[in-house]
Backbone as a ProteinNet text record, in pm:
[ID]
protein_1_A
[PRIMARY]
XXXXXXXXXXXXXXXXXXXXXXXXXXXXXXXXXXXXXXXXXXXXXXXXXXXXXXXXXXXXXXXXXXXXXXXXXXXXXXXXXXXXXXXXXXXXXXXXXXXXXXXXXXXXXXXXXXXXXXXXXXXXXXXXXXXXXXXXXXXXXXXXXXXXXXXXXXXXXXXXXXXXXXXXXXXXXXXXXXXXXXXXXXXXXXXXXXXXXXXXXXXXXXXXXXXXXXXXXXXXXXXXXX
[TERTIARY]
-1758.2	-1760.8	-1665.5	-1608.3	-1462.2	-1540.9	-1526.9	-1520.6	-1539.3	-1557.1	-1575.4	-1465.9	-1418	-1288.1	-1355.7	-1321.7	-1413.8	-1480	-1514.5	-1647.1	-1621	-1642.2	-1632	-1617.7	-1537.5	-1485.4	-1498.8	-1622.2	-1619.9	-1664.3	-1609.6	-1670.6	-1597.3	-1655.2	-1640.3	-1476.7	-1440.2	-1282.9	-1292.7	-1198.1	-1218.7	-1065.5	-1094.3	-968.3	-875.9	-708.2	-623.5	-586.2	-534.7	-507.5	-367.2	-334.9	-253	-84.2	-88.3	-15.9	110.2	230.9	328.6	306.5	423.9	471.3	600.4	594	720.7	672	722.3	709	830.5	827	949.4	928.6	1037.8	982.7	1144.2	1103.8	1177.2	1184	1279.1	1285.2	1271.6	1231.7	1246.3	1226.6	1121	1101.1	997.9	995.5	938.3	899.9	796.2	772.5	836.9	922.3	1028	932.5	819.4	735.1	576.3	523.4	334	312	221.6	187.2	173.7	173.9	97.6	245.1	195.5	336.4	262.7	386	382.6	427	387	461.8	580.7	659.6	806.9	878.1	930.5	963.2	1091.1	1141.6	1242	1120.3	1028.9	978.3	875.4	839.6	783.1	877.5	991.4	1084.7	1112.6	1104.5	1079	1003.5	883.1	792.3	706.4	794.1	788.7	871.6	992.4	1047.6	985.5	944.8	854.7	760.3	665.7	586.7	652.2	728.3	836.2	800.5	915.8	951.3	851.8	735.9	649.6	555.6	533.4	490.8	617.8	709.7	843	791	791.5	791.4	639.2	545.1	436.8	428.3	521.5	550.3	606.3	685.4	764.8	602.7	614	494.1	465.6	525.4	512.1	448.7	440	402.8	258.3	162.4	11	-10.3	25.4	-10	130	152.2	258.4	187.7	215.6	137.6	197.6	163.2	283.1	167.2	219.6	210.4	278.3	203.8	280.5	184.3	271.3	248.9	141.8	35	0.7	3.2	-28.9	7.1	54.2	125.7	236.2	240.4	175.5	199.7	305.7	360.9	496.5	494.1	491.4	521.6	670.9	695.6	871.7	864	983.2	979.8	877.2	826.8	726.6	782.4	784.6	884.1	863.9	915.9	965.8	916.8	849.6	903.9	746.7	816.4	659.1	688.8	714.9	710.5	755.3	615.2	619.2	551.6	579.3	586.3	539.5	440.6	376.5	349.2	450.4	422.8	337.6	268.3	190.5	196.6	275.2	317.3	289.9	260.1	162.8	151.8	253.7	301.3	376.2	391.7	522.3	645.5	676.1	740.6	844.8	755.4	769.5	904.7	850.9	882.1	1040.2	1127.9	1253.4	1303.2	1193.2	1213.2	1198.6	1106.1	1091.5	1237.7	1275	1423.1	1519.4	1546.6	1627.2	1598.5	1490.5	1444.8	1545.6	1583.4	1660.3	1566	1421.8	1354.3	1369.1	1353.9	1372.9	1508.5	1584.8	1731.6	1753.2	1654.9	1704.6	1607.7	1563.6	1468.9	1570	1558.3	1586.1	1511.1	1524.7	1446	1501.1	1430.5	1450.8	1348.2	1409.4	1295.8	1298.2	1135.9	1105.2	1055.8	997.8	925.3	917	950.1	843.3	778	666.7	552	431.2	358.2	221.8	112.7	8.6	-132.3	-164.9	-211.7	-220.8	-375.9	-430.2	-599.4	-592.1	-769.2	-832.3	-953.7	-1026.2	-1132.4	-1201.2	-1300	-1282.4	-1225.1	-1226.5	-1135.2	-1118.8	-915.4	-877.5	-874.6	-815	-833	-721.9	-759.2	-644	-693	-835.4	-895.2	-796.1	-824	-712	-791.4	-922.8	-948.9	-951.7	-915.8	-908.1	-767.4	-772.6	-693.6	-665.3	-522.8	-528.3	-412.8	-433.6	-351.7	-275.8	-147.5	-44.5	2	-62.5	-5	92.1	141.2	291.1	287	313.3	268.5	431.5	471.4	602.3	517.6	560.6	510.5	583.1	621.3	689.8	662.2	550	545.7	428	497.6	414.7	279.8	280.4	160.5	56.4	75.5	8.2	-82.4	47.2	-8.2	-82.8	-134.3	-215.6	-400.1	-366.1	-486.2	-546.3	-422.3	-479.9	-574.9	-473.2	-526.1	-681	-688.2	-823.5	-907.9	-905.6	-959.7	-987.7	-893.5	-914.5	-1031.6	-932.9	-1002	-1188.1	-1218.4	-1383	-1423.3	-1345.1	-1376.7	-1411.1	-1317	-1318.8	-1414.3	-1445.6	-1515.6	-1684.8	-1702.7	-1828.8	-1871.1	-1747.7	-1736.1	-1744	-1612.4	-1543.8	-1583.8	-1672.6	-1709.3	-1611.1	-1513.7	-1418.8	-1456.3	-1426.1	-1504.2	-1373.4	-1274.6	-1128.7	-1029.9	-969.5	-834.8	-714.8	-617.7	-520.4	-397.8	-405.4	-320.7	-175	-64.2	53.3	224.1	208.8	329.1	434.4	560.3	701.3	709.3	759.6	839.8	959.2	1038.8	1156.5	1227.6	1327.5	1323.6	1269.9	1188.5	1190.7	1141.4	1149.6	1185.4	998.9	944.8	751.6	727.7	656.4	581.7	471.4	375.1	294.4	277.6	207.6	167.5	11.5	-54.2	-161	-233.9	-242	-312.3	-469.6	-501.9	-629.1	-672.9	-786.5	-848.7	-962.7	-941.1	-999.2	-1128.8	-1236.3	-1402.9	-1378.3	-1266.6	-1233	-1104.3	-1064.3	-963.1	-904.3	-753.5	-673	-764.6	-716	-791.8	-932.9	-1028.1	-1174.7	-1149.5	-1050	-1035.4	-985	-876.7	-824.3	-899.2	-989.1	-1101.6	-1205.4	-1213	-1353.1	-1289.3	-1178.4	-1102.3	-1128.7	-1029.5	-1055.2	-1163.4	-1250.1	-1351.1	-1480.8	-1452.9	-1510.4	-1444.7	-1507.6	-1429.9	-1393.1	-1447.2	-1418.8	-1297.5	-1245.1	-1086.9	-986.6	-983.1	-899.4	-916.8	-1055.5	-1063.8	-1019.1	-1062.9	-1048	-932.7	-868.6	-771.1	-637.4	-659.4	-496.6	-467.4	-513.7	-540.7	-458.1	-587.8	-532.8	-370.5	-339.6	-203.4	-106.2	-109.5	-18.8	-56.9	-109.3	-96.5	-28.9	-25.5	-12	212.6	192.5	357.6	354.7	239.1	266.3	265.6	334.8	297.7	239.5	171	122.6	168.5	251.8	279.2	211.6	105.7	37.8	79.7	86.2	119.3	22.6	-33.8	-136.7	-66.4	-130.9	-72.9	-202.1	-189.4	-314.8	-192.9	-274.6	-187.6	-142.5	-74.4	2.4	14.1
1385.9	1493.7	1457.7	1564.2	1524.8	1495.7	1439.5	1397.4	1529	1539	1673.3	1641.6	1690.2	1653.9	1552.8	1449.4	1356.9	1243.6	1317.7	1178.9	1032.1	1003.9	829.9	786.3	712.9	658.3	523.5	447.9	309.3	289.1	155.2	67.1	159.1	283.5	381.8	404	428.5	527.6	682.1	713.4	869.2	928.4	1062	1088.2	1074.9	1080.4	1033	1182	1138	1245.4	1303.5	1446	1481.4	1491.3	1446.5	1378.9	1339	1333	1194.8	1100	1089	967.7	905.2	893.7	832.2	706.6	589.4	446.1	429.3	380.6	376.9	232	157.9	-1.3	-34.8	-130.5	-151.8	-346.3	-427.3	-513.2	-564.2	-590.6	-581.8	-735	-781.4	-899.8	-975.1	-979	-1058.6	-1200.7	-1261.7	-1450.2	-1505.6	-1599.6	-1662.2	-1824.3	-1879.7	-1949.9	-1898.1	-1895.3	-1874.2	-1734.6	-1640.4	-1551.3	-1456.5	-1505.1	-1374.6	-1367.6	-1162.9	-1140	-1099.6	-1146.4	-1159.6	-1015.3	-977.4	-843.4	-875.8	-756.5	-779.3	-677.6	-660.5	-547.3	-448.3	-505.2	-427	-348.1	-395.3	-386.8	-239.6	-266.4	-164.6	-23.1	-52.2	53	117.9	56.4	115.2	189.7	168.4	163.1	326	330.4	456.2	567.9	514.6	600.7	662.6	572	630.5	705.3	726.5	815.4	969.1	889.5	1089.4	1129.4	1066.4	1117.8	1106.6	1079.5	1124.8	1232.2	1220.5	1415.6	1521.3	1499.4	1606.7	1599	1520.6	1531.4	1599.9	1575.3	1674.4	1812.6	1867.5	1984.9	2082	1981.4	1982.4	2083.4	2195	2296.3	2191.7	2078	2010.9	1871.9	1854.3	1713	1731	1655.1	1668.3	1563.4	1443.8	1406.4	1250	1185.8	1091.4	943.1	858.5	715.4	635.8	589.3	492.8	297.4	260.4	95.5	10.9	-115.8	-233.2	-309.6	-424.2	-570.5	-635.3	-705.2	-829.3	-915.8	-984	-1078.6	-1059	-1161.9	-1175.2	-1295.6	-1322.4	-1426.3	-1456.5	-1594.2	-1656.3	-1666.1	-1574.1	-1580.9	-1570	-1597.7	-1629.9	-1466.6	-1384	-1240.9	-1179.2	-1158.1	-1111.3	-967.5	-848.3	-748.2	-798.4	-805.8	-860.1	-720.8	-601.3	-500.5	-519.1	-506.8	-543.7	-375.8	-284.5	-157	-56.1	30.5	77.4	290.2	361.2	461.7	500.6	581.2	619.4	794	836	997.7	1051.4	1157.9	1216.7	1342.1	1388.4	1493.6	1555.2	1672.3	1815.6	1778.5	1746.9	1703.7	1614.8	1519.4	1479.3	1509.5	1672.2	1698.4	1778.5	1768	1821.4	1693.4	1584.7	1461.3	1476.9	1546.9	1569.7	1629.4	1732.1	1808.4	1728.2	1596.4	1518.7	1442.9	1393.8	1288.2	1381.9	1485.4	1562.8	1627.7	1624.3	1670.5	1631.5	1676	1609.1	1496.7	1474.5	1386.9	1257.2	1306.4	1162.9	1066.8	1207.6	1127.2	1034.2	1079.9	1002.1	910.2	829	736.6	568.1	521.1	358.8	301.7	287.4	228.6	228.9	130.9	110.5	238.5	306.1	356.7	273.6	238.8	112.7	187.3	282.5	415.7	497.5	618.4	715.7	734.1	787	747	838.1	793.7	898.2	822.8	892.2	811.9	821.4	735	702.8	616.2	547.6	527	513	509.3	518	506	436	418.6	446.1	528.8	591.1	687.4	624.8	704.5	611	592.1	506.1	517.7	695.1	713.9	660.9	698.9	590.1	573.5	526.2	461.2	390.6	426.2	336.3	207.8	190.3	20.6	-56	-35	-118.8	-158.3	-277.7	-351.4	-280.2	-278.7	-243.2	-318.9	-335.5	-394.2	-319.9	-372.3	-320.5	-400.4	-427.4	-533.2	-500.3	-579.7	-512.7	-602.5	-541.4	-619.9	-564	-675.9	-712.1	-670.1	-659.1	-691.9	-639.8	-726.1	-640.6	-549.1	-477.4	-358.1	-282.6	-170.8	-126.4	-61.5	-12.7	117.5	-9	-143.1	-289.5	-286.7	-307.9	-333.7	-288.3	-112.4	-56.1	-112.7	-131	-161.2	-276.3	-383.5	-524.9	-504.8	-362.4	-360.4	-318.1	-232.4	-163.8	-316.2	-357.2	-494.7	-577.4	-608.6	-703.1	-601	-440.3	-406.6	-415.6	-389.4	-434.5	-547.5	-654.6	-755.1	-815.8	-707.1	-684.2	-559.3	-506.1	-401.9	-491.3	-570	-645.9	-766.1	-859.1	-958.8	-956.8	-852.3	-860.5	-729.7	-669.8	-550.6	-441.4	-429.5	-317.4	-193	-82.1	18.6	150.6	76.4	240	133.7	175.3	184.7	296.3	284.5	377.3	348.1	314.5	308.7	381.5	319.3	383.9	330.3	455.2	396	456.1	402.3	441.6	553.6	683.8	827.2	768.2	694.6	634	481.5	435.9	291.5	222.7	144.6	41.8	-76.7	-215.4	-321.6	-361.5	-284.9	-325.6	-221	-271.6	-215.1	-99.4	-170.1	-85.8	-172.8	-73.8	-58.7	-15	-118.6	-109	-54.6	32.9	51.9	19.3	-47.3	-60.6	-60.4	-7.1	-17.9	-143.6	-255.9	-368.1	-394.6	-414.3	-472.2	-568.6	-584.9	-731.7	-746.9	-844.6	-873.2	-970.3	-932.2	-1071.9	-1178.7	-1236.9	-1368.2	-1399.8	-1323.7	-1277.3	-1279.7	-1172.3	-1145.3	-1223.6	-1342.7	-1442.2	-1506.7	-1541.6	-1638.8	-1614	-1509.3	-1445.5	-1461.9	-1480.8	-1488.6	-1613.1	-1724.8	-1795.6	-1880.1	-1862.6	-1977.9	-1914.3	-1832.3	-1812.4	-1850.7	-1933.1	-2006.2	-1910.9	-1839.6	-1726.6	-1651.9	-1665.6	-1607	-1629.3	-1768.8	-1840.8	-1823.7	-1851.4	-1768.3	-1655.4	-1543.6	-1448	-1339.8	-1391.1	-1328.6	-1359.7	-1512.9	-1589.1	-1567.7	-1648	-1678.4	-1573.1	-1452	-1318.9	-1293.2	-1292.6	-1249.3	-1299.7	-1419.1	-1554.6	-1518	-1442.7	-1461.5	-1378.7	-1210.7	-1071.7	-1122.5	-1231.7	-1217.7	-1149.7	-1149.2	-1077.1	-1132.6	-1058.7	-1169.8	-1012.2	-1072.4	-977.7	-1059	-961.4	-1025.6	-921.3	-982.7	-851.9	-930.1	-737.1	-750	-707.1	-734	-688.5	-601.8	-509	-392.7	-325.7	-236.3	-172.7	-71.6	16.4	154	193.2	228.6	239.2	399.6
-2397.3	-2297.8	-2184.2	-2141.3	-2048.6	-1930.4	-1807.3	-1690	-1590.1	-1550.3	-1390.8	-1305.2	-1236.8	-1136.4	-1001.8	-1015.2	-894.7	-925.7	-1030.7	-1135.8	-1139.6	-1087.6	-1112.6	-1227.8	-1290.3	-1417.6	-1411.1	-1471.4	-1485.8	-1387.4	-1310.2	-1156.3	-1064.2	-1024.4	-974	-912.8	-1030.6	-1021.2	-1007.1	-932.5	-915.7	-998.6	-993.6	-1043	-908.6	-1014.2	-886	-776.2	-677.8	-614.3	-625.2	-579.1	-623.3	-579.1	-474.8	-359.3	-446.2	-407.6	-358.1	-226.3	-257.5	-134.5	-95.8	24.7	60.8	124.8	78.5	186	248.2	365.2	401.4	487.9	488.1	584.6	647.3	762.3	843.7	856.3	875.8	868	1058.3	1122.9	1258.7	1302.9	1323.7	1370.3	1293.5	1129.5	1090.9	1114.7	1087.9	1155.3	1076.9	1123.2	1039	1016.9	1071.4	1057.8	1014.6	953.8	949.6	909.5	920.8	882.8	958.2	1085.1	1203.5	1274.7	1342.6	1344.5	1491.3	1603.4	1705.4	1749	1872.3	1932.6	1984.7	1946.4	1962.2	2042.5	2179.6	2178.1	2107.5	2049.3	1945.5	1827.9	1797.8	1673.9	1765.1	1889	1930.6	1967	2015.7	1974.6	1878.3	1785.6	1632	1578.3	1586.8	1569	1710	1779.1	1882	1794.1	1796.6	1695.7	1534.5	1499.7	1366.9	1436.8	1531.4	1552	1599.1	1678.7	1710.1	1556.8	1451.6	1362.5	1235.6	1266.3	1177.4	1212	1363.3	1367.3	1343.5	1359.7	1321.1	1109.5	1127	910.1	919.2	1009	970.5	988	1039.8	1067.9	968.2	879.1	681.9	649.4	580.1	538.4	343.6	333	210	254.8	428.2	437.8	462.8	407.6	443.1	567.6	556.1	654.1	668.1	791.5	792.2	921.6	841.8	910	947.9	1053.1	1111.7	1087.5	1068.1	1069	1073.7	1180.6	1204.6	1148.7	1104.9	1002.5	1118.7	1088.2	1152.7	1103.6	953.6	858.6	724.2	752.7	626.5	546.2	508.5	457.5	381.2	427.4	347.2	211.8	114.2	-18.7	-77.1	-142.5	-187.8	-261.6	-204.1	-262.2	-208.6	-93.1	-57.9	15.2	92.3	125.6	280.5	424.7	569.8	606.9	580.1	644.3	792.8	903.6	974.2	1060.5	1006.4	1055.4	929.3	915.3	771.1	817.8	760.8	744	607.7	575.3	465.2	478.2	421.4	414.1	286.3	307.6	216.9	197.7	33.7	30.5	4.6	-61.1	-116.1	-276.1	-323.7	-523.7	-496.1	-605.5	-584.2	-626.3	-692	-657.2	-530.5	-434	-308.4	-208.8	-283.8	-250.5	-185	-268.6	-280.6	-121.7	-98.3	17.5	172.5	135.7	237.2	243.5	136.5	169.3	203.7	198.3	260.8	371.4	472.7	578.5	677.8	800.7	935.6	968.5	986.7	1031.7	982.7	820.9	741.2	750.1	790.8	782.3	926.2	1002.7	1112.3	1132.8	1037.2	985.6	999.8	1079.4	1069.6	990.2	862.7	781.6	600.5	530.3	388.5	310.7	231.2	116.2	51.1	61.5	-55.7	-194.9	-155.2	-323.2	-247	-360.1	-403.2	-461	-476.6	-573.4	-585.1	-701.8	-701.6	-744.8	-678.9	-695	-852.9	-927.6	-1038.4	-1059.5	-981.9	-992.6	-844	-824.7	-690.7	-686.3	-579.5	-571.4	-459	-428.6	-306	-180.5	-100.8	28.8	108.6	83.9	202.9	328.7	321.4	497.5	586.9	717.5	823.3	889.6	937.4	1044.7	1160.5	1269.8	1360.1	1396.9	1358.8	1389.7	1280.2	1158.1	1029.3	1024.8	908.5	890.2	764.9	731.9	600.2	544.3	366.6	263.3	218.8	210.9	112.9	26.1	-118.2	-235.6	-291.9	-287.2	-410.2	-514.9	-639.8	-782	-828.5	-890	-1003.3	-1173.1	-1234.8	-1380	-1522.6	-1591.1	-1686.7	-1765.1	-1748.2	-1835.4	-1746.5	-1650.6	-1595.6	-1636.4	-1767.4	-1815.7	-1835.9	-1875	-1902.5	-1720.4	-1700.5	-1480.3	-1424.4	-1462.4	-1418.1	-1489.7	-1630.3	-1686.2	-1654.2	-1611.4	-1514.3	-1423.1	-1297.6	-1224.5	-1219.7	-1296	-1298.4	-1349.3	-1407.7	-1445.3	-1316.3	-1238	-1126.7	-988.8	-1013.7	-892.4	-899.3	-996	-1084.1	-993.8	-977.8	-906.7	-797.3	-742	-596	-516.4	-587.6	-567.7	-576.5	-692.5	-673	-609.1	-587.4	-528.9	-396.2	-328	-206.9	-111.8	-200.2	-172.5	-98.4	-134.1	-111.4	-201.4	-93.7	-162.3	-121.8	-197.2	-175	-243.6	-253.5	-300.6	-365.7	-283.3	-344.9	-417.9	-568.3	-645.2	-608.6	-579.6	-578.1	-692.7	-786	-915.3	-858.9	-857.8	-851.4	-917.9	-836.8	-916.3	-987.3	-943.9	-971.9	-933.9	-949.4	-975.1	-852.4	-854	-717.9	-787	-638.8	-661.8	-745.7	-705.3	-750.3	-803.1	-944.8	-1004.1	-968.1	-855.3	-835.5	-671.4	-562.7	-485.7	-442.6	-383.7	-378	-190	-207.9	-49.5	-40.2	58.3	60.7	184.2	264.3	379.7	347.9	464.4	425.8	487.7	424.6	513.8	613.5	704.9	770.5	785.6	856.4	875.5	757.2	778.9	706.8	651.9	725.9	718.3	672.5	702.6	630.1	516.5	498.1	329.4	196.6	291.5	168.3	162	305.4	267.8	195.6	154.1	97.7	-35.6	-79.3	-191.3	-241.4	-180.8	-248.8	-231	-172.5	-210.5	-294.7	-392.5	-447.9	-602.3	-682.2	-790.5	-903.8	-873.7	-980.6	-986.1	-857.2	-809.4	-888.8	-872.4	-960.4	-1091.3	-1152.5	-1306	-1324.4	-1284.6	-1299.5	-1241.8	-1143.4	-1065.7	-1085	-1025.8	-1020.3	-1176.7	-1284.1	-1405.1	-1473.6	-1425	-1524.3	-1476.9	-1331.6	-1302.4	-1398.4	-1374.2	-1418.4	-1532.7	-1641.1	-1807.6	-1823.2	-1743.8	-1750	-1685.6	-1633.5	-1590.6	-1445	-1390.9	-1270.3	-1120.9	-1043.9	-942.7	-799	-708.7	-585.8	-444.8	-401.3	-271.4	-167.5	-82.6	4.3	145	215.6	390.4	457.8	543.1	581.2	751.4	743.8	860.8	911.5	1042	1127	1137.7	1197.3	1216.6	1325.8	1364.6	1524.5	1547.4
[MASK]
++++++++++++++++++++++++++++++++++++++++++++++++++++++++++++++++++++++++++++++++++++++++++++++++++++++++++++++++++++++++++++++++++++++++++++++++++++++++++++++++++++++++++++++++++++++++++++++++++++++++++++++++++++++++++++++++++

């Protein structure tokens, strides 16, 4: 019997939503030492500017809604993305998507398109809370349609372990440097959260383990919303 539109699928997956996306990131004043990213005022100039120009893109009759975020930790991973000022538009389809990169707003965007993309699994409702911390994972892997079924595998884990209760699956419309993109609104901060990671032994079984067999690697930034 087919599913209802909403229904939870498994360790409560919903269907995906119907959205694109635009990410867009900025390289500004990443920590060239440690993980935590200091206030910068260049990076807050930036970062002013993305808000002009993300209420102008909400005004686009195709944009649903447009988010501004700055990085607080980063951890030093080799290939990890620097961007500590990030922009996340949300579009009506993704084929609407088209109409956003050609907007005047977008064009006057200081910044990298890192994807476009569409929601593809989900768990919950991420939302944009302005007092949460939120994750952005980025996963490598050589065979993306493989990457997603990982993921659903790991997110199981985290959902019982770490008790996260959302996630928003995000796959490339077209080429980019990651596989998949993971948004998540986090129970805690940074730091709460790796710690809640690894000292649970099972992480390493079940997490690191599985990555490292699958060929994959996750480099996550952790950002709040501005």
């Amino acid at each position: 019997m087919p599913r209802n539109p909403g229904e939870p699928a498994g360790s409560g997956f919903l269907d995906p939503l119907p959205y694109g996306y635009v990410y867009v990131g900025a390289r500004v004043a990443p920590p060239s030492r440690g993980p935590f990213v200091r206030r910068d005022r260049e990076r807050e100039r930036v970062l002013a500017r993305f808000r002009v120009l993300s209420e102008e893109l909400e005004d686009l009759p195709a944009v649903v809604s447009s988010t501004v975020y700055e990085a607080v930790f980063m951890p030093p991973l080799e290939g990890a993305p620097r961007f500590d000022a990030v922009l996340i538009v949300t579009v009506a389809t993704p084929a609407d998507v088209a109409r956003v990169l050609t907007s005047a707003p977008y064009r006057q965007l200081d910044g990298e398109l890192v994807m476009t993309a569409r929601n593809t699994r989900r768990i919950g409702e991420t939302g944009d809370d302005p007092s949460a911390v939120f994750l952005l994972n980025h996963f490598t892997a050589p065979d993306p349609e493989r990457a997603v079924a990982v993921w659903e595998e790991l997110a199981r884990w985290y959902v019982d372990r770490l008790g996260v209760d959302n996630s928003t699956l995000l796959q490339p419309l077209d080429d980019a440097s990651w596989t998949l993109v993971n948004h998540v609104r986090l129970p805690g901060g940074p730091v709460r959260f790796l710690l809640a990671q690894i000292t649970r032994p099972d992480f390493f079984r079940r997490v690191r383990s599985t990555l490292r067999a699958e060929g994959m690697r996750a480099r996550p930034v952790f950002y709040r919303r501005r």
